[in-house]
C-alpha positions in Angstrom: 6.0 11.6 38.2 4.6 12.8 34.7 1.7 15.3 35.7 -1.1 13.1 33.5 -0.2 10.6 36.4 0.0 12.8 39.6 -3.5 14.6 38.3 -5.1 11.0 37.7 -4.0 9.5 41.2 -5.2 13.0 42.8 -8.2 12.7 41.0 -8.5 9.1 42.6 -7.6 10.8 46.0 -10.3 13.3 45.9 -12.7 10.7 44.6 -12.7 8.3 47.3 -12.6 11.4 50.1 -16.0 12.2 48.2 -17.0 8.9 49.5 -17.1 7.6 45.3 -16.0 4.3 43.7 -15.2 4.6 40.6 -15.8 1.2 39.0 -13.4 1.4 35.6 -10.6 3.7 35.5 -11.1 4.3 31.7 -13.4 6.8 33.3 -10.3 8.5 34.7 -9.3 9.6 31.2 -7.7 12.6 30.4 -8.0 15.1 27.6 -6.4 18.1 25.7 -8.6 21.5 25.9 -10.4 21.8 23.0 -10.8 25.4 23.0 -7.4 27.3 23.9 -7.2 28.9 27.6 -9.0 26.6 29.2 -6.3 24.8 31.1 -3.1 22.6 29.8 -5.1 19.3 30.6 -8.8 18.5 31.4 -10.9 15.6 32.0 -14.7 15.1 32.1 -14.8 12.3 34.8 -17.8 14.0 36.5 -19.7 13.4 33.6 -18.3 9.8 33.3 -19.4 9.4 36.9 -22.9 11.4 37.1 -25.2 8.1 35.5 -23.4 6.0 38.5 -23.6 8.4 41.5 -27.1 10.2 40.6 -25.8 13.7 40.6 -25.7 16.3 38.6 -21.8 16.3 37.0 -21.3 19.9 37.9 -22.0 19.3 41.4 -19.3 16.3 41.2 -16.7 18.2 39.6 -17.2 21.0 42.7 -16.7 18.2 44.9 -14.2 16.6 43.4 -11.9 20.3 43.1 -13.3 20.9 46.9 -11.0 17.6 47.7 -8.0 17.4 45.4 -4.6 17.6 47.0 -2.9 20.5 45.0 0.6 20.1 44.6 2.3 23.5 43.6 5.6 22.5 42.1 2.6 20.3 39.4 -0.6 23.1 39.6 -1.1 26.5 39.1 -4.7 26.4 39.3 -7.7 24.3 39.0 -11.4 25.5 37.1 -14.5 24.1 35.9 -16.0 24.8 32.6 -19.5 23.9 30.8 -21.5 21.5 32.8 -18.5 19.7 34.4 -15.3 19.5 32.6 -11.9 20.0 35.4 -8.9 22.3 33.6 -5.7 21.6 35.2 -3.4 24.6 34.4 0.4 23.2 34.6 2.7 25.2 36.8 5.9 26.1 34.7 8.1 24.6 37.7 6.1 21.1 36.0 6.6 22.1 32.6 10.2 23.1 33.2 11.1 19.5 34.5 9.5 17.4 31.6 12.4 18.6 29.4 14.9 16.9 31.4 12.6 13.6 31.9 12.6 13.5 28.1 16.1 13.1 28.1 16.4 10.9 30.8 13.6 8.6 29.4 14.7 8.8 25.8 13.6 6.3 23.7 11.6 5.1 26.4 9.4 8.2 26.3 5.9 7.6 25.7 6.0 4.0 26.7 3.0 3.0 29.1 2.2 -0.3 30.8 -1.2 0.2 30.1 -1.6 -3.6 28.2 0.1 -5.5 31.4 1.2 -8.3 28.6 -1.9 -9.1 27.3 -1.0 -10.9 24.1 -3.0 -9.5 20.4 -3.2 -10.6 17.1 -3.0 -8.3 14.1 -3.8 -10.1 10.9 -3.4 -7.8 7.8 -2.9 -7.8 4.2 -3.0 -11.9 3.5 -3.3 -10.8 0.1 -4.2 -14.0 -2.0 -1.3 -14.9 -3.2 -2.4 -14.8 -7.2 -0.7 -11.5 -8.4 1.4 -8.5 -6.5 0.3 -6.2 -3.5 -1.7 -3.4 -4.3 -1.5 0.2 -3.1 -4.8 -1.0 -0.4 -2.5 -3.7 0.8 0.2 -0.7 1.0 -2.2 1.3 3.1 -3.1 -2.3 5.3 0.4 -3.2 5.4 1.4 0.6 7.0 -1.4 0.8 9.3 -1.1 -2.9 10.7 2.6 -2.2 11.3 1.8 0.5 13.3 -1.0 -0.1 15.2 1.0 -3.5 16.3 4.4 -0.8 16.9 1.8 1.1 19.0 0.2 -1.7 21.5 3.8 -3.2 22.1 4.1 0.8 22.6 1.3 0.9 25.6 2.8 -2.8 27.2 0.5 -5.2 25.2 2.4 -8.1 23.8 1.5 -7.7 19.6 2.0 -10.4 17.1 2.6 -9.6 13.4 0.4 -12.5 11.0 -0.1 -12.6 7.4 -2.8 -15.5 5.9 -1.6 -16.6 3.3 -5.1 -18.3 1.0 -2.6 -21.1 -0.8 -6.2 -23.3 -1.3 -8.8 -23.4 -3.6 -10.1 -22.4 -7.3 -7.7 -19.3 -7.2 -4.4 -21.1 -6.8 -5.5 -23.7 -9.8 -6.7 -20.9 -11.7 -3.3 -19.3 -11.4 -1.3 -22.3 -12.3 -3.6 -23.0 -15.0 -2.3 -19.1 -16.2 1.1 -19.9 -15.4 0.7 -23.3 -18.2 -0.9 -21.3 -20.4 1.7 -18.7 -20.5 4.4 -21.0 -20.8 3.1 -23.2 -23.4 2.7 -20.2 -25.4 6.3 -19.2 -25.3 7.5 -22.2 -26.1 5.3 -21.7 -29.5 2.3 -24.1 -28.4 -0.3 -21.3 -28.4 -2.0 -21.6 -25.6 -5.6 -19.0 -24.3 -5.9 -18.1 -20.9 -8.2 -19.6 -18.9 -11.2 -17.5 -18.8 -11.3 -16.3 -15.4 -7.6 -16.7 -15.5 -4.7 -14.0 -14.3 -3.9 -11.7 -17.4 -0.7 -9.7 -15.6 2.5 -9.6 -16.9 4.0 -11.2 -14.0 2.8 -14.2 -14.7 4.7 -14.0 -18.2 7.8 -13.0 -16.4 7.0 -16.0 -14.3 7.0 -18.4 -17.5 9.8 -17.1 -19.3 12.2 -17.4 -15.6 10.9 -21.1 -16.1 12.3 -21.7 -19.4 15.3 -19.7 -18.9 16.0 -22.3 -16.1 14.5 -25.3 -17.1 14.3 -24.9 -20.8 11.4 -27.0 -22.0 11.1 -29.6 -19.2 7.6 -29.4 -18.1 6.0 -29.1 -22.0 5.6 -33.3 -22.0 3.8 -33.6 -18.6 0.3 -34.3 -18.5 -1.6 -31.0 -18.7 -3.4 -31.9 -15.3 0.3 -32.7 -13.7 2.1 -29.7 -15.4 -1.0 -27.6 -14.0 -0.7 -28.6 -10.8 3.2 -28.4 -11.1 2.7 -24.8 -11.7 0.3 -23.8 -9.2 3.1 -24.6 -6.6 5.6 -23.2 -8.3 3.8 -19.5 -8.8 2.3 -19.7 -5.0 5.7 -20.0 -4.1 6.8 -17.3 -6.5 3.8 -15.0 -5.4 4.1 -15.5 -1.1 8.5 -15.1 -2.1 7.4 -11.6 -4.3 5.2 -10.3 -1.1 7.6 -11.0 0.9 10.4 -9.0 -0.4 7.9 -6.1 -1.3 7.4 -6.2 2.3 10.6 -6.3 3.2 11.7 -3.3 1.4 8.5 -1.7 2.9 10.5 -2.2 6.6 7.7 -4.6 7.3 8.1 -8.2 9.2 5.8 -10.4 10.3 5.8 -13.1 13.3 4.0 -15.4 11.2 3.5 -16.3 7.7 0.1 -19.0 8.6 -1.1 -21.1 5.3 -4.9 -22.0 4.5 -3.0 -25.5 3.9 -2.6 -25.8 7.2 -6.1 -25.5 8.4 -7.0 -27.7 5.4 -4.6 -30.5 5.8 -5.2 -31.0 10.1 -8.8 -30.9 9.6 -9.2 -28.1 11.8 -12.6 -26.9 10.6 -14.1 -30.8 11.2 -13.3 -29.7 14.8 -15.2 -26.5 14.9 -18.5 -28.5 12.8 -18.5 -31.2 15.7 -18.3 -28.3 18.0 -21.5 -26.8 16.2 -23.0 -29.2 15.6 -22.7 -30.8 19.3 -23.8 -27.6 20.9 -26.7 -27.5 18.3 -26.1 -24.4 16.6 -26.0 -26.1 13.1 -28.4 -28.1 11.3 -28.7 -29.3 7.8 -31.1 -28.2 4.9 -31.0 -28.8 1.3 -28.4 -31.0 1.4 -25.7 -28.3 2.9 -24.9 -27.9 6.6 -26.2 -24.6 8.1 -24.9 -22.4 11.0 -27.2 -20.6 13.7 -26.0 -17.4 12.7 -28.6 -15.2 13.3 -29.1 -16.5 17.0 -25.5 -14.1 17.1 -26.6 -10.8 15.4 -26.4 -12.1 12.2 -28.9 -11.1 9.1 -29.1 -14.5 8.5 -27.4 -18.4 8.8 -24.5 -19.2 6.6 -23.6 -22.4 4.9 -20.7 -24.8 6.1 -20.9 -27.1 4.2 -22.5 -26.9 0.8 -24.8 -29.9 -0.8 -21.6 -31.4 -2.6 -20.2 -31.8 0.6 -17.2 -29.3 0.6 -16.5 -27.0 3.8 -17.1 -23.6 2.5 -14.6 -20.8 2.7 -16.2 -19.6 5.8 -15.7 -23.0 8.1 -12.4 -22.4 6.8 -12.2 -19.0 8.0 -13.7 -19.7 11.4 -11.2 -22.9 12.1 -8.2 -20.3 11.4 -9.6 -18.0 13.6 -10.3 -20.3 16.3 -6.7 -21.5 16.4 -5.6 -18.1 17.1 -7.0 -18.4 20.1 -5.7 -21.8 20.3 -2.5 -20.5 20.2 -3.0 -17.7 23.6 -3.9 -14.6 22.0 -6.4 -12.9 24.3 -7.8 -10.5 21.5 -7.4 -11.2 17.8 -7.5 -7.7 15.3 -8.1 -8.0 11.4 -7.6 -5.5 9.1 -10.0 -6.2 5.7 -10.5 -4.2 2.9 -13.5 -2.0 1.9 -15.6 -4.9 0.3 -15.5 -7.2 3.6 -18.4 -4.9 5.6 -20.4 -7.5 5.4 -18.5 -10.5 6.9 -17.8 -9.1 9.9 -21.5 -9.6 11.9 -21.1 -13.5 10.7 -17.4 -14.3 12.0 -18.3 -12.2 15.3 -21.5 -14.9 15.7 -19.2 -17.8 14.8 -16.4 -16.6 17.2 -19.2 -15.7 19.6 -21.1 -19.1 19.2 -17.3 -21.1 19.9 -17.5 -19.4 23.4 -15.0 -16.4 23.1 -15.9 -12.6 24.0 -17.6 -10.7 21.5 -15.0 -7.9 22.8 -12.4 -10.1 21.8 -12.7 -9.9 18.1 -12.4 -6.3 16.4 -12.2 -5.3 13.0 -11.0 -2.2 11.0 -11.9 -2.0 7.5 -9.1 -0.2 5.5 -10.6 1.9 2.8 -10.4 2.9 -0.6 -7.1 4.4 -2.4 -6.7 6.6 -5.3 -3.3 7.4 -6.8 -3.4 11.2 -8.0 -0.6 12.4 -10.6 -1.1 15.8 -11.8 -4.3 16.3 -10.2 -5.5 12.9 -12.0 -6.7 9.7 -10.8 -4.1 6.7 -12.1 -6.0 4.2 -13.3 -3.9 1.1 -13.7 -0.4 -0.4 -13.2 1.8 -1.5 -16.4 2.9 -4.6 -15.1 -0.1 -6.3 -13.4 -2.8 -5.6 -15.5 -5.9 -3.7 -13.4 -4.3 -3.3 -9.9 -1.3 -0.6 -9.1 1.5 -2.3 -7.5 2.7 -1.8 -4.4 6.0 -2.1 -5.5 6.0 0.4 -8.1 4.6 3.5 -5.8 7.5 2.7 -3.6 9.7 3.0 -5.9 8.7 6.5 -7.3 7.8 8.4 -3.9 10.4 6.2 -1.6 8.9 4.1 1.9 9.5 7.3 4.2 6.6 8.8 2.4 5.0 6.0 1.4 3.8 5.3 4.8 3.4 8.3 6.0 0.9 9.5 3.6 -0.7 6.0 4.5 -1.1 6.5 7.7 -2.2 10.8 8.1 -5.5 9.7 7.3 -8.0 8.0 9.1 -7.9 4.3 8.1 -12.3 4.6 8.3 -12.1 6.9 4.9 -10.6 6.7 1.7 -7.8 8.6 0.5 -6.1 10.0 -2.2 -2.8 9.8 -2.2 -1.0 13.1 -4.0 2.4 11.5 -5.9 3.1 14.7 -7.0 3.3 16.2 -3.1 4.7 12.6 -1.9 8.2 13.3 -4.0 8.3 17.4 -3.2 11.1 18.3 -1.0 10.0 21.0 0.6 7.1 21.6 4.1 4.3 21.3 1.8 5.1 17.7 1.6 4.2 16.6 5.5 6.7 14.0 5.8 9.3 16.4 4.4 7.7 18.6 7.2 8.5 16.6 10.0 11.6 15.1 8.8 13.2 18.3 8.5 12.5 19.4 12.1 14.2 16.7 12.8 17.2 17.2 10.6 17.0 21.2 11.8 17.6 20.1 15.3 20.3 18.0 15.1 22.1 20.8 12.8 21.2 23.0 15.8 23.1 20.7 18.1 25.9 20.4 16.0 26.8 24.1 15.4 26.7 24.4 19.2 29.4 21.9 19.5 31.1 23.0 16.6 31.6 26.5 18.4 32.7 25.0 21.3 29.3 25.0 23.7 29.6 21.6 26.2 26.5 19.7 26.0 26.5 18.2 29.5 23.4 15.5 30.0 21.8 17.7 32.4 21.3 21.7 32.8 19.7 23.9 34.6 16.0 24.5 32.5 15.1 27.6 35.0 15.7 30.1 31.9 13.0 28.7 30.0 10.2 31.2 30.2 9.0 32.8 27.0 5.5 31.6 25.5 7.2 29.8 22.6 9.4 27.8 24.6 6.7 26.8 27.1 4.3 26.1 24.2 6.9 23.4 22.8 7.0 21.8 26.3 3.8 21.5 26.5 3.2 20.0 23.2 6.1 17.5 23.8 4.1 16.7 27.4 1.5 15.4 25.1 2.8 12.4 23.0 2.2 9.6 25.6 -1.1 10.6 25.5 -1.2 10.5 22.4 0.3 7.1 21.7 -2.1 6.3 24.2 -5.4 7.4 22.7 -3.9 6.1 19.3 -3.6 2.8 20.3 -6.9 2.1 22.6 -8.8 3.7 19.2 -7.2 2.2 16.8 -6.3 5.7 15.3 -2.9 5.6 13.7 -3.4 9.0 11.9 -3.0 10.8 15.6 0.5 9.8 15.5 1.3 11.6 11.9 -1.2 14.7 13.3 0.5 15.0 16.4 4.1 15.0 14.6 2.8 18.1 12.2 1.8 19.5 14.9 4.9 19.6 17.2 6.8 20.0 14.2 5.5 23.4 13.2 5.7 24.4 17.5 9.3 23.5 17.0 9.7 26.1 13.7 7.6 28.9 15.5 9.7 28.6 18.6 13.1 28.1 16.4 12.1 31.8 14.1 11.5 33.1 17.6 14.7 32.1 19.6 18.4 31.9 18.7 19.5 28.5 20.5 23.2 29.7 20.9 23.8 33.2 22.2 25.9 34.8 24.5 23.8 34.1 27.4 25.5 30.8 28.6 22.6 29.7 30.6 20.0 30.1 28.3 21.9 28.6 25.6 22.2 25.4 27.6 18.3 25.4 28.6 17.0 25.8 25.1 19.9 23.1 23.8 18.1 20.8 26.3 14.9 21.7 25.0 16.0 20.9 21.8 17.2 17.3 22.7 14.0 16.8 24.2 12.3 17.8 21.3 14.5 15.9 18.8 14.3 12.9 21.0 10.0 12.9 20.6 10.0 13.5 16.9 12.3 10.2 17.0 10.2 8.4 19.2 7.4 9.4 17.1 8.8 8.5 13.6 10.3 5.5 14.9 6.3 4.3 15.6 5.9 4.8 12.1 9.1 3.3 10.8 10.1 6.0 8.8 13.4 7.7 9.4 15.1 10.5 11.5 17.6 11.9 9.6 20.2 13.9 10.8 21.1 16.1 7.5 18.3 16.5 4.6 
């Protein structure tokens, strides 16, 4: 038993001698120190539980240390600190014996059946498909991926979708670009359309036409040939994200088109629904929903006076056959400029009957592109965005998506190309990667000089601070992945890799791995699989790779 589980079902044990029910057992939760000394793990139930049993939480936690069955071989000793927290200090027998359950569990480690199956829906990126990703949709697309790695991770059942917006004045604005673009290079000078795509994809676009198909479309009707082209650069556009997605090790379960919606008269469902249920009404001519009776600022138009859905019905219809198709919670990542559509898709989603719980949304911020210290202010292919495409190429996926990830998702960042391509540790990918790399070097010489490395050893020898301080850091990832995944907090992951990273070199400076003493060199060559098997496990949640050499 992993001591975060025998220390939550004592605390359970002592509870219910206390004569307590504890009604949630979120309020179980469990928590590293944040001061160093006070204990290897601690947890403030007390205070979780002093609003529901009426006393004060210092008096709890005494009761709850008077009851709890100490185990020895697990405990050392048990305090409280401040006005209630419990510090569990780890026996070294307990800290001993995670190094072999590392090995045993592999790349199981850090697993949890915390989500019991329940099925969630990430939607992220659904760039419109009118010009190449962007380095936000490279920041979406690396968060999305991992926060979906991360609930399958903690036993949730996580679903992949990208929306793709093939509908609409922006797809005939784009072909109308595309047939502008090709007329002129076939010498019929042609001006953009004013609101028009100006990137130099879409002349790439027009010239692959003509290489192909010479002249073909030039005698069409400019309506037809328009229309012709729209199709022909959506599917260009949705094929380009695709493989840029691809490359960045990222697959989705779903590619789901606006079409789709559009062409089954979904959203006529959701207005009867409204409307039968009286939460719409019409004014002006449009069709209103009740928006505000949901927490919205104000109602929000349906249908406008002309008798068109608005993009919103749209929106809600595609949402509402999420849930049509059995996800229990649906998760949306949106860029920084979305704030405010959030409190009206909640009321709509509310308003259809589903949970207000059950819809969640994490805005992505801001990114800036530094070279040399300088913000970099535009792409040379695609006009006023910077393409994903082409800061993958120059600092490679590994730290691509790191860098994306080691902040939090809630601030903007500025990414540093300059420290993204340096091999060496003051590039954190680099950093991590290396420990990595160092390890399996270690484990190589040994076998190189002739040390067996059985699958099991005696761990007994491991004493010294620096080799108990890596155990205990390894201890933490599932708790970790844990707290990553409930908070939607991707950037612990990259922390908690630095951090165990830089345990590994201290204990590494500190201790030769092979030596003379036979036993000892066997106990340490097991802490080192255990610790080259949790930097795996926790670049594998990131997708970014564990190599053996660098």
């Amino acid at each position: 038993m992993k001591p975060q589980d025998y220390i939550r079902t004592s605390i359970k044990t002592a509870l219910t001698a206390c004569g307590y029910t504890i009604p949630d057992e979120k309020l179980l939760c469990l928590e590293k120190p944040k001061q160093a000394g006070l204990g290897d793990i601690s947890s403030p139930v007390a205070m979780n539980l002093t609003r529901l049993v009426k006393q004060p939480p210092r008096q709890i936690a005494e009761k709850i240390v008077a009851h709890f069955p100490v185990d020895p071989f697990y405990l050392e000793k048990i305090d409280i600190a401040g006005p209630g927290f419990i510090n569990f200090y780890l026996a070294p027998s307990c800290l001993r014996q995670t190094v072999p359950d590392i090995i045993n569990e592999g790349a199981n480690f850090g697993k949890s059946t915390w989500g019991g199956g329940e099925r969630i829906q990430f939607e992220f990126v659904s760039a419109n498909p009118t010009g190449p990703l962007n380095i936000v949709s490279a920041r979406a697309a690396a968060v999305g991926d991992v926060l979906a790695n991360l609930y399958n991770w903690t036993g949730f059942k996580a679903d992949r979708e990208f929306y793709i917006n093939d509908a609409g004045r922006q797809v005939r604005l784009l072909g109308e670009s595309l047939n502008a673009r090709y007329m002129t290079e076939l010498g019929s000078e042609t001006p953009l359309p004013e609101d028009g795509y100006h990137g130099e994809y879409i002349r790439d676009l027009a010239q692959e036409i003509i290489a192909r198909d010479s002249d073909k479309y030039k005698s069409l009707d400019t309506t037809v040939r328009c229309a012709t082209f729209s199709k022909m650069a959506l599917d260009y556009m949705v094929q380009r994200h695709q493989n840029s997605l691809d490359k960045y090790r990222l697959h989705y379960d779903q590619w789901f088109r606006e079409t789709v919606i559009r062409d089954s008269q979904a959203h006529s469902g959701v207005l009867d629904y409204l409307q039968k249920h009286e939460l719409s009404y019409e004014q002006d001519g449009a069709v209103w929903f009740r928006s505000s009776q949901y927490g919205d600022e104000k109602d929000r138009v349906l249908v406008t006076s002309e008798g068109e859905p608005t993009y919103f019905l749209i929106d809600i219809a595609y949402h509402q056959n999420k849930y049509s198709r059995g996800y229990n919670k649906i998760i949306d990542l949106w860029g920084p400029d979305h704030h405010g559509y959030i409190p009206r898709m909640s009321a709509a989603l509310q308003a259809l009957g589903h949970p207000k719980d059950s819809f969640d949304v994490l805005i992505i911020q801001q990114v800036n592109l530094l070279r040399g210290g300088e913000i970099v202010k535009m792409s040379k292919r695609a006009g006023q965005i910077i393409e994903m495409d082409e800061l993958i190429e120059e600092v490679g996926v590994d730290a691509a998506r790191y860098f994306f990830i080691d902040r939090r998702v809630t601030q903007p960042l500025d990414f540093d190309i300059d420290l993204a391509k340096k091999q060496t540790d003051e590039n954190p990918v680099f950093y991590v990667q290396y420990a990595h790399a160092r390890i399996c070097n270690i484990l190589r010489f040994a076998r190189e000089s002739g040390v067996h490395l059985p699958e099991q050893a005696d761990v007994s020898p491991l004493q010294n601070e620096q080799e108990m301080a890596l155990i205990k850091k390894l201890l933490d990832f599932p708790e970790i992945v844990s707290k990553a995944a409930e908070g939607l907090e991707p950037h612990r992951i990259t922390g908690y890799l630095h951090e165990t990273a830089t345990v590994f070199h201290r204990f590494y400076h500190e201790n030769r791995v092979v030596t003379e003493d036979a036993p000892l060199t066997q106990a340490r060559l097991m802490l080192c699989r255990a610790a080259r098997q949790v930097l795996a496990n926790g670049l594998s949640l990131l997708n970014i790779s564990a190599p053996e050499n660098m």
